[in-house]
N, CA, C and O atoms as a Maestro MAE file, in Angstrom:
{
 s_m_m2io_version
 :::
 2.0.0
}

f_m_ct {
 s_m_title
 :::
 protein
 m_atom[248] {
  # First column is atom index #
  i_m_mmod_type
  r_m_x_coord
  r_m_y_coord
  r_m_z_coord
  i_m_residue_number
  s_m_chain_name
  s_m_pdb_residue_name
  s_m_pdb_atom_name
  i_m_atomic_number
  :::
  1 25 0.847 -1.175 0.000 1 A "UNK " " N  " 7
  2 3 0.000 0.000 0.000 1 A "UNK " " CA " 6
  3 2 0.889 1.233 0.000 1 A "UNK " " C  " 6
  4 15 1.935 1.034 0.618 1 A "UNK " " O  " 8
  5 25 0.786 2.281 -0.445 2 A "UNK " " N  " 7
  6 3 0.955 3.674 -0.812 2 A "UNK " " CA " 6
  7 2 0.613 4.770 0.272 2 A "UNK " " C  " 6
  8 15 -0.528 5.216 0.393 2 A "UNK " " O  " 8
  9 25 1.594 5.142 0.991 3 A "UNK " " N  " 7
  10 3 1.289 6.324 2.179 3 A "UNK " " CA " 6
  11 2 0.195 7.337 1.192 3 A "UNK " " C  " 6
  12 15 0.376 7.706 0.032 3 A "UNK " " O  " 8
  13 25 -1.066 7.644 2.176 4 A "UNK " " N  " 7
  14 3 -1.700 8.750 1.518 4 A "UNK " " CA " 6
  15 2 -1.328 9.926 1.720 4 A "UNK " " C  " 6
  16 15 -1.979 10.755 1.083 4 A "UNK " " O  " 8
  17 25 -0.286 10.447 2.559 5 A "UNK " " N  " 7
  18 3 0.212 11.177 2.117 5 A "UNK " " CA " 6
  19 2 1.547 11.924 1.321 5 A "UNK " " C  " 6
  20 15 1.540 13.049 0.823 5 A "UNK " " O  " 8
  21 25 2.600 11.028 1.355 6 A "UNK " " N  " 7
  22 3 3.758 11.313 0.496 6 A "UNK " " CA " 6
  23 2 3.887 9.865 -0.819 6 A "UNK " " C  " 6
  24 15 4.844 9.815 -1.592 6 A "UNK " " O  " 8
  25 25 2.906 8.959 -0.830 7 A "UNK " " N  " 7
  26 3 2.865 8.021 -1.338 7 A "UNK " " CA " 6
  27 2 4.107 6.937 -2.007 7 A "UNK " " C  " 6
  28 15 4.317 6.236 -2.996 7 A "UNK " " O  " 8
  29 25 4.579 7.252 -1.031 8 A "UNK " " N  " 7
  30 3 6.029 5.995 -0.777 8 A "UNK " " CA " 6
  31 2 5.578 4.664 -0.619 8 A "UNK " " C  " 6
  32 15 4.812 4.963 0.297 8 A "UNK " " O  " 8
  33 25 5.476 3.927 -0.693 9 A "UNK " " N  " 7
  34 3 5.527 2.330 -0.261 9 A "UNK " " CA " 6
  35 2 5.193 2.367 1.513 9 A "UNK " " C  " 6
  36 15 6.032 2.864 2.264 9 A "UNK " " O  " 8
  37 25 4.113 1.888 1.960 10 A "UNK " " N  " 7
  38 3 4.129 1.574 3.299 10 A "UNK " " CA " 6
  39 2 3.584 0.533 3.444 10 A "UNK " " C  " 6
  40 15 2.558 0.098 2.922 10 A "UNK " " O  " 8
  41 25 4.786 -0.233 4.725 11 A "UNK " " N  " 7
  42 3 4.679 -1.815 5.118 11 A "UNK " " CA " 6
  43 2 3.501 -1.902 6.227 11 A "UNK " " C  " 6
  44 15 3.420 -0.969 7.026 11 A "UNK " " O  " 8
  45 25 2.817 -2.703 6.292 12 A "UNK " " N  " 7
  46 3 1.661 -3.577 7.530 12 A "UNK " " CA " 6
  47 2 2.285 -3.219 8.776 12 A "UNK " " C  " 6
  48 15 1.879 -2.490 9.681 12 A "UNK " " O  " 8
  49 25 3.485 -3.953 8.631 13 A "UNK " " N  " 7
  50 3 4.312 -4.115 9.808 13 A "UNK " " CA " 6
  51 2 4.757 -2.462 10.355 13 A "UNK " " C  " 6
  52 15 4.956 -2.223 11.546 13 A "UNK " " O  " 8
  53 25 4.827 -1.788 9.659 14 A "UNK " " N  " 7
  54 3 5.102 -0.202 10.619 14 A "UNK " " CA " 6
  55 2 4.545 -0.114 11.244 14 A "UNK " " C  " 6
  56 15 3.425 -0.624 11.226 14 A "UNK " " O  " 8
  57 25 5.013 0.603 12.184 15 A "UNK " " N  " 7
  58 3 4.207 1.339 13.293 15 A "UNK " " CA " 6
  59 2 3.347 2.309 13.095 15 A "UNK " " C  " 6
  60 15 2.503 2.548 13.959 15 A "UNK " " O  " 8
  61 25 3.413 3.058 11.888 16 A "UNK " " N  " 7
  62 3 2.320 4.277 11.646 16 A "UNK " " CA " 6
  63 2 1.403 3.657 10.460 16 A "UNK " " C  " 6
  64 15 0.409 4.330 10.188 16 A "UNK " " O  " 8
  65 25 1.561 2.703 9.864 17 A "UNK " " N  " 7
  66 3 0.485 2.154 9.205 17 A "UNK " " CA " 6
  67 2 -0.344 2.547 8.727 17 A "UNK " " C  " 6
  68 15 -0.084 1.801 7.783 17 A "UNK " " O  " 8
  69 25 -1.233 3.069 8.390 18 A "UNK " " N  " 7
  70 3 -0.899 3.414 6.592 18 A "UNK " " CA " 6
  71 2 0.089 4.150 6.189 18 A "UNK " " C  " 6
  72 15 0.675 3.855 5.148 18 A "UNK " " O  " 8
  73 25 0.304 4.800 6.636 19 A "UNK " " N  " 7
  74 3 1.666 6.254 6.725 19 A "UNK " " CA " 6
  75 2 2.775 5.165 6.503 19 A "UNK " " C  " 6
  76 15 2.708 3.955 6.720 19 A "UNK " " O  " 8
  77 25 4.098 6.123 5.877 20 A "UNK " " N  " 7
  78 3 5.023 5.412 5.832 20 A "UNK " " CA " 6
  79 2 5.652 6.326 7.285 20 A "UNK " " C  " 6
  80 15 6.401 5.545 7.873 20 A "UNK " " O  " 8
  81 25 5.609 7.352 7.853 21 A "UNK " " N  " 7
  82 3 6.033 7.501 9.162 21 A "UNK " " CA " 6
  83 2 5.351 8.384 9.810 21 A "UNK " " C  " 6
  84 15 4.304 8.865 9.377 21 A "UNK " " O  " 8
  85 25 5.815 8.647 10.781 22 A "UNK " " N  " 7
  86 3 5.240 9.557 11.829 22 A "UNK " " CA " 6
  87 2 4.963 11.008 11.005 22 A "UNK " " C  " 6
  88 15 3.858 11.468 10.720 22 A "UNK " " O  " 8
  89 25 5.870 11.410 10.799 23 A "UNK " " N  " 7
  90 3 6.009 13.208 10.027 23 A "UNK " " CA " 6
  91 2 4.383 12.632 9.040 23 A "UNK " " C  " 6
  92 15 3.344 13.130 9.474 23 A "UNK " " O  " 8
  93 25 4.231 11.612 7.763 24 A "UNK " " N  " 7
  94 3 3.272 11.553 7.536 24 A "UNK " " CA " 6
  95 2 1.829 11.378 8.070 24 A "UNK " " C  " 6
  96 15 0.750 11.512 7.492 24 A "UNK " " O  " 8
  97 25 2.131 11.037 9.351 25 A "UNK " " N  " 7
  98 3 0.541 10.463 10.404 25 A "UNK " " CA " 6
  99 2 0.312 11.647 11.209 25 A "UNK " " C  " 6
  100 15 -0.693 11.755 11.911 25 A "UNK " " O  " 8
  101 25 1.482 12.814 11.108 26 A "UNK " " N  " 7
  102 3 1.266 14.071 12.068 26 A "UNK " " CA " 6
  103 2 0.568 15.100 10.618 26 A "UNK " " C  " 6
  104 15 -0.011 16.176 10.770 26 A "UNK " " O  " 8
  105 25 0.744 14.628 9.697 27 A "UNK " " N  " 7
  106 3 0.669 15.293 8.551 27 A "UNK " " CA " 6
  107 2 -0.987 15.546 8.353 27 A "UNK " " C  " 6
  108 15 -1.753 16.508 8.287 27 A "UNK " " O  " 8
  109 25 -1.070 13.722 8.289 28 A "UNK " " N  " 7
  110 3 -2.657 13.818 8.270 28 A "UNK " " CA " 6
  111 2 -3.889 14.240 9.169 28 A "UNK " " C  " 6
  112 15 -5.058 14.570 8.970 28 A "UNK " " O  " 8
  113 25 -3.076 14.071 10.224 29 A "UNK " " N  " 7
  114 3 -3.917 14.373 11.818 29 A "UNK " " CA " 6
  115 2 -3.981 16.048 11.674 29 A "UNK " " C  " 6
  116 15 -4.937 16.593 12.228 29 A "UNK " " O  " 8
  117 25 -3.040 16.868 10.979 30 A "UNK " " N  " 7
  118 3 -3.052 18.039 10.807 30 A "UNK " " CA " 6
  119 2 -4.228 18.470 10.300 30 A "UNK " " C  " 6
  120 15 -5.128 19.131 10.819 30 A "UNK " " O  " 8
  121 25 -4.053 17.822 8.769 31 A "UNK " " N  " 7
  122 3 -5.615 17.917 7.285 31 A "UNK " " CA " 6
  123 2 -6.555 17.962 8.458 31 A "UNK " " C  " 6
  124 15 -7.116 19.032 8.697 31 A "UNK " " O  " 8
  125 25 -6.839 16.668 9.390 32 A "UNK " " N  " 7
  126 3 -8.436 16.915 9.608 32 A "UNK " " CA " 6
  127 2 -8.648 17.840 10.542 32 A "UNK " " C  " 6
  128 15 -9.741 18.401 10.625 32 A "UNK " " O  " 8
  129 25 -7.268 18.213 11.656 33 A "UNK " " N  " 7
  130 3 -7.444 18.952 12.429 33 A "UNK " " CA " 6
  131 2 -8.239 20.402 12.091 33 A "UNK " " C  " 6
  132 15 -9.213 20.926 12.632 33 A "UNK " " O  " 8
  133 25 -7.124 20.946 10.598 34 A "UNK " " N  " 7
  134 3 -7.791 22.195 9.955 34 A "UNK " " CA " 6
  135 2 -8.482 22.190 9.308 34 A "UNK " " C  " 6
  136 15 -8.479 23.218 8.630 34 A "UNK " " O  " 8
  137 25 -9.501 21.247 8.975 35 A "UNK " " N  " 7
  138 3 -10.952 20.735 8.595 35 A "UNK " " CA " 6
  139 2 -10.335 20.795 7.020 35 A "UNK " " C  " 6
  140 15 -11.076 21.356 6.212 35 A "UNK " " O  " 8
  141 25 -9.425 20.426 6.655 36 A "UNK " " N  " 7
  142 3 -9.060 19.985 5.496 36 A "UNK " " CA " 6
  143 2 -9.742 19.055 4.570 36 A "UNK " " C  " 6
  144 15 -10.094 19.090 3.391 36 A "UNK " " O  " 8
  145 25 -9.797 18.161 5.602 37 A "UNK " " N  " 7
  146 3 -10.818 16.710 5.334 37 A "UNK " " CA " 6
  147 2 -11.889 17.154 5.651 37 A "UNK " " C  " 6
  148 15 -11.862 17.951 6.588 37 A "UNK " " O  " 8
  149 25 -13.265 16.834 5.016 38 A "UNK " " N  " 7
  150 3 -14.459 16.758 5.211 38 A "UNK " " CA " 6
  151 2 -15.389 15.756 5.093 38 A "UNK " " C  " 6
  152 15 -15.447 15.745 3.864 38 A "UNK " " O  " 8
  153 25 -16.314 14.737 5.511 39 A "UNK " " N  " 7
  154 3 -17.049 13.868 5.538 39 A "UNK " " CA " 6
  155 2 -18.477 14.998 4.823 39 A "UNK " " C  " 6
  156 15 -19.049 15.934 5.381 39 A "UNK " " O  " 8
  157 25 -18.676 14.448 3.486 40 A "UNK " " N  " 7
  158 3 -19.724 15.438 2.626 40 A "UNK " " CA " 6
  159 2 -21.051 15.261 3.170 40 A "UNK " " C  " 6
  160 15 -21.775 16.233 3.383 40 A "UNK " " O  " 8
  161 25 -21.429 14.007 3.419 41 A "UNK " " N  " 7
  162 3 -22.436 13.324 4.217 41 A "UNK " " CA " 6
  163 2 -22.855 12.007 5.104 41 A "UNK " " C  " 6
  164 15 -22.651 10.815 4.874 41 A "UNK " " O  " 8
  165 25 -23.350 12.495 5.930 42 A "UNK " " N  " 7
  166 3 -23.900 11.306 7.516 42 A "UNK " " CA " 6
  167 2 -24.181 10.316 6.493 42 A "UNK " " C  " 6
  168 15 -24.644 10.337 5.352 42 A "UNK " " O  " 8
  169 25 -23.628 9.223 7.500 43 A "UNK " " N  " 7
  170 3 -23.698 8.201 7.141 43 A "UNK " " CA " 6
  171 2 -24.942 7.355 7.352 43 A "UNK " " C  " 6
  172 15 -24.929 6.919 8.503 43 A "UNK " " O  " 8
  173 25 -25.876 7.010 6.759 44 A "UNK " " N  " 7
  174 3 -27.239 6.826 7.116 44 A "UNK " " CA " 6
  175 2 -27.190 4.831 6.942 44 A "UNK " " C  " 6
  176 15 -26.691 4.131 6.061 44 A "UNK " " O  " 8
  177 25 -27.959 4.458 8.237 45 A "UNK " " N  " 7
  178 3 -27.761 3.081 8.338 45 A "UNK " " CA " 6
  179 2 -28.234 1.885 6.999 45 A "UNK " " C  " 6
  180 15 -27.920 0.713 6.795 45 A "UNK " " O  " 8
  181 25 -29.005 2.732 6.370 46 A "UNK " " N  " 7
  182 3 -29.247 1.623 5.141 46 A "UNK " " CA " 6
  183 2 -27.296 1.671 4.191 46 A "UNK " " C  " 6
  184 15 -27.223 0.581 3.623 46 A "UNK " " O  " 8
  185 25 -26.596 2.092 4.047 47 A "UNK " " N  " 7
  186 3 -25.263 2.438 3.386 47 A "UNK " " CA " 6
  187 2 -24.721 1.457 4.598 47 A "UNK " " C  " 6
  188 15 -23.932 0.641 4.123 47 A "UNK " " O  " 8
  189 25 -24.873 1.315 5.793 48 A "UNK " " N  " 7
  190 3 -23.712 0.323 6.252 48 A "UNK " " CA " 6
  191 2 -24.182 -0.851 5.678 48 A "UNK " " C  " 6
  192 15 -23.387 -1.586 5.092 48 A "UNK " " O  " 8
  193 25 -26.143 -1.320 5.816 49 A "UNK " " N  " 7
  194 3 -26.167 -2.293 5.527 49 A "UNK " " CA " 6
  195 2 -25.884 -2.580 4.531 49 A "UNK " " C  " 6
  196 15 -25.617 -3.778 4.433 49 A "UNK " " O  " 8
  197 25 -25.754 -1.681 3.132 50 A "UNK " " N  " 7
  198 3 -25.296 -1.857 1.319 50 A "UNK " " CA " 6
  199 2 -23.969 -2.405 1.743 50 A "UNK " " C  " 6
  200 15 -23.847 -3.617 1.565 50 A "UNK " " O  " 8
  201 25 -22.780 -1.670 2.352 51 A "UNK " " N  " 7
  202 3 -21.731 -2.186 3.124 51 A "UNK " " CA " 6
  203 2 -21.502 -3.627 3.163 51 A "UNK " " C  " 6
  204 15 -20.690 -4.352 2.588 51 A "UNK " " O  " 8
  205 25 -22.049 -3.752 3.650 52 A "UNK " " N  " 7
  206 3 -22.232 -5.187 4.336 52 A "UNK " " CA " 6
  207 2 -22.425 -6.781 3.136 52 A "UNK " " C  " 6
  208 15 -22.013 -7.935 3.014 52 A "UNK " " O  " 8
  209 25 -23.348 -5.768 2.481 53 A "UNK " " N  " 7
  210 3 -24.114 -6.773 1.235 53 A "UNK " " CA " 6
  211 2 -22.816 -6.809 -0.039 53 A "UNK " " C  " 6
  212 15 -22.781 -7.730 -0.856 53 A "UNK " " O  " 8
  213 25 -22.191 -6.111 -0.043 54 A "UNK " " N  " 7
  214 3 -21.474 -5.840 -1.000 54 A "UNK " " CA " 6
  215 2 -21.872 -4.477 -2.332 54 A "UNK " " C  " 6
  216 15 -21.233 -4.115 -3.321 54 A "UNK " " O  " 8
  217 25 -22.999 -4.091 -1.844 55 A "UNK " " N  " 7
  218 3 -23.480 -3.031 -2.759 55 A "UNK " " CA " 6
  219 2 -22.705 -1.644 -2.277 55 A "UNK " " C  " 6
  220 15 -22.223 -1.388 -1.174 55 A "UNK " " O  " 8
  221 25 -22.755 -0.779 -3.568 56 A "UNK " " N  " 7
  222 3 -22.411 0.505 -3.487 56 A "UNK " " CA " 6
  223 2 -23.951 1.241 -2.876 56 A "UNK " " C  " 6
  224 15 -25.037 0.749 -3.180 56 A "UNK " " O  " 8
  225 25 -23.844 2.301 -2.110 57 A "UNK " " N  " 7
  226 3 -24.829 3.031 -1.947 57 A "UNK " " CA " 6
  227 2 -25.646 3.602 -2.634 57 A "UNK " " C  " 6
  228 15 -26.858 3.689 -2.436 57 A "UNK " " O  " 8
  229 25 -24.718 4.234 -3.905 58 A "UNK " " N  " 7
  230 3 -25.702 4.147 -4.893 58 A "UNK " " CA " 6
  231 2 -26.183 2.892 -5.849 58 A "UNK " " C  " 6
  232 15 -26.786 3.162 -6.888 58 A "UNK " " O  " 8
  233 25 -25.950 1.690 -5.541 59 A "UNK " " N  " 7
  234 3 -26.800 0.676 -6.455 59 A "UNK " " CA " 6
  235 2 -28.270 0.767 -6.393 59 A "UNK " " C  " 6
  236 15 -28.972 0.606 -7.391 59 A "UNK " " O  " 8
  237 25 -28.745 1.032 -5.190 60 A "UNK " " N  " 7
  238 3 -30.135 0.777 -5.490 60 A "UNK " " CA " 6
  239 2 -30.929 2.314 -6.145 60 A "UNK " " C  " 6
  240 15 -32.139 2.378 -6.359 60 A "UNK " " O  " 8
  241 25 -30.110 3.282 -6.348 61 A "UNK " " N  " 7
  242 3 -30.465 4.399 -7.348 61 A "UNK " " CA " 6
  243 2 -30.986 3.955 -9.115 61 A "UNK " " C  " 6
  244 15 -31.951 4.276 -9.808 61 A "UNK " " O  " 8
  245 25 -29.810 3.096 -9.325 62 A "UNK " " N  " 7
  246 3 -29.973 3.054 -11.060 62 A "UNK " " CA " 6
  247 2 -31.222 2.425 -11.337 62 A "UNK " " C  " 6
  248 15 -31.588 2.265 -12.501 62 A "UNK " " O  " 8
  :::
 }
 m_bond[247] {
  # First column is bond index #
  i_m_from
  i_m_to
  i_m_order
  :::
  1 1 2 1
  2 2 3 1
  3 3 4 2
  4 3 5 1
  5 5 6 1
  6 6 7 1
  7 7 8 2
  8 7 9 1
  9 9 10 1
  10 10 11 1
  11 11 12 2
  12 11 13 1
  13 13 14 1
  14 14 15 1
  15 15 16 2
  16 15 17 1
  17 17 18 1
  18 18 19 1
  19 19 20 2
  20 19 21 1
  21 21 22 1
  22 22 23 1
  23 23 24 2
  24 23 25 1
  25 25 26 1
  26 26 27 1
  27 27 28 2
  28 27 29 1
  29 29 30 1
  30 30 31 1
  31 31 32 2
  32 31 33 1
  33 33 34 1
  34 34 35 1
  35 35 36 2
  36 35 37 1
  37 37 38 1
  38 38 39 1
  39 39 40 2
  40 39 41 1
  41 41 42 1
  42 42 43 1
  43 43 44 2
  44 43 45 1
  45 45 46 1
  46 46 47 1
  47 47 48 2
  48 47 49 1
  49 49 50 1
  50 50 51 1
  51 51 52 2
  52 51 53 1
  53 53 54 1
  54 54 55 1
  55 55 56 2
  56 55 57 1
  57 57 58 1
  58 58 59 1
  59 59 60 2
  60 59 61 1
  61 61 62 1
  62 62 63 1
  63 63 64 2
  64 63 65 1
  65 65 66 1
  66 66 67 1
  67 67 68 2
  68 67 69 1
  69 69 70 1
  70 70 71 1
  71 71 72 2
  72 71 73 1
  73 73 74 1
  74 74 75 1
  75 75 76 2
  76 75 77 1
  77 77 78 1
  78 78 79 1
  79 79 80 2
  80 79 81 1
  81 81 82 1
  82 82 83 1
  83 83 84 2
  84 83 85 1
  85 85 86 1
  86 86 87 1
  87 87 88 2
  88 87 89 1
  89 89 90 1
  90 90 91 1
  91 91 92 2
  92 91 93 1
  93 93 94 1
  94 94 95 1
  95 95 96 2
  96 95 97 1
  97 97 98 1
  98 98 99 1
  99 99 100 2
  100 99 101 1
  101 101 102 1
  102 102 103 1
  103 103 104 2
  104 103 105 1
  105 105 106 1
  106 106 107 1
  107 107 108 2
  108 107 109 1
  109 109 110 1
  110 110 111 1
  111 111 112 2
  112 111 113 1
  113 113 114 1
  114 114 115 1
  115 115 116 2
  116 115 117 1
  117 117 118 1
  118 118 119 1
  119 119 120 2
  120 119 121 1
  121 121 122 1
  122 122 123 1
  123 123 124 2
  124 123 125 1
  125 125 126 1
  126 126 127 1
  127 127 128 2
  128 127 129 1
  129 129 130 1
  130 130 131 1
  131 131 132 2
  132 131 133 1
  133 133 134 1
  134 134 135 1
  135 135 136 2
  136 135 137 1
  137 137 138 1
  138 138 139 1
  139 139 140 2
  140 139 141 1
  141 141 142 1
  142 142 143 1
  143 143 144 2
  144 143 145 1
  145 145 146 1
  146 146 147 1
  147 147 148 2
  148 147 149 1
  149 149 150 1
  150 150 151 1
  151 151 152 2
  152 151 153 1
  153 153 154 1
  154 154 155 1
  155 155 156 2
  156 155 157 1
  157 157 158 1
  158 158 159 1
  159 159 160 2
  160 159 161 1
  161 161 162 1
  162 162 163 1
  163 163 164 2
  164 163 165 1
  165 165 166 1
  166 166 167 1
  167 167 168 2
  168 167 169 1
  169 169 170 1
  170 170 171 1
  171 171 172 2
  172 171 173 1
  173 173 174 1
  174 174 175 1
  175 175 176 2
  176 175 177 1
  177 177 178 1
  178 178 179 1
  179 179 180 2
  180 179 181 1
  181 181 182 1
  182 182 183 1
  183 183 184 2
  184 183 185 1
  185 185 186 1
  186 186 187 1
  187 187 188 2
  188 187 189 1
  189 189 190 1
  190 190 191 1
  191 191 192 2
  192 191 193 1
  193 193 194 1
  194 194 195 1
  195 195 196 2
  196 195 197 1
  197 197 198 1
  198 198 199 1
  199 199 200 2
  200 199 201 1
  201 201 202 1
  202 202 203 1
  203 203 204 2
  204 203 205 1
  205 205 206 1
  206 206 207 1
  207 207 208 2
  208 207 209 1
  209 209 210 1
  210 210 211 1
  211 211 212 2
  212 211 213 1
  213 213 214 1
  214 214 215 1
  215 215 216 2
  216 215 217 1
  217 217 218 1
  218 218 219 1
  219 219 220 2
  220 219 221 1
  221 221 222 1
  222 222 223 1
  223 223 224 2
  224 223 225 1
  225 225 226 1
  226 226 227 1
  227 227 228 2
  228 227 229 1
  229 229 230 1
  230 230 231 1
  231 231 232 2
  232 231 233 1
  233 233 234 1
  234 234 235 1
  235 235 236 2
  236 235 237 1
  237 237 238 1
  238 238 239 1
  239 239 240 2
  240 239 241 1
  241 241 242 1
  242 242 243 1
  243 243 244 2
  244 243 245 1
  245 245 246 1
  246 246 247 1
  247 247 248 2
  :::
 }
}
């Protein structure tokens, strides 16, 4: 897997996991801190159960 943020190669076995290190896991904790990251919309319980089923949330749209 690919650090999401400097996208180097990162091992399972690290300690910062997904990150390939710390500077990257302080990096990201930063984004959401300064609302960088945003969640667009609540997660409404029929989408865990699509989750679950293997469907996308929007499948039962088309």
């Amino acid at each position: 897997m690919k650090c999401p943020i400097c996208k180097k190669e990162a091992s399972s076995d690290n300690e910062f996991y997904p990150f390939c290190s710390e500077r990257c896991k302080l990096i990201d904790l930063g984004n959401w801190a300064s609302e960088k990251y945003v969640i667009s919309t609540p997660v409404q319980p029929e989408d865990l159960e699509n989750d679950r089923m293997g469907e996308s949330p929007n499948d039962h749209d088309l």
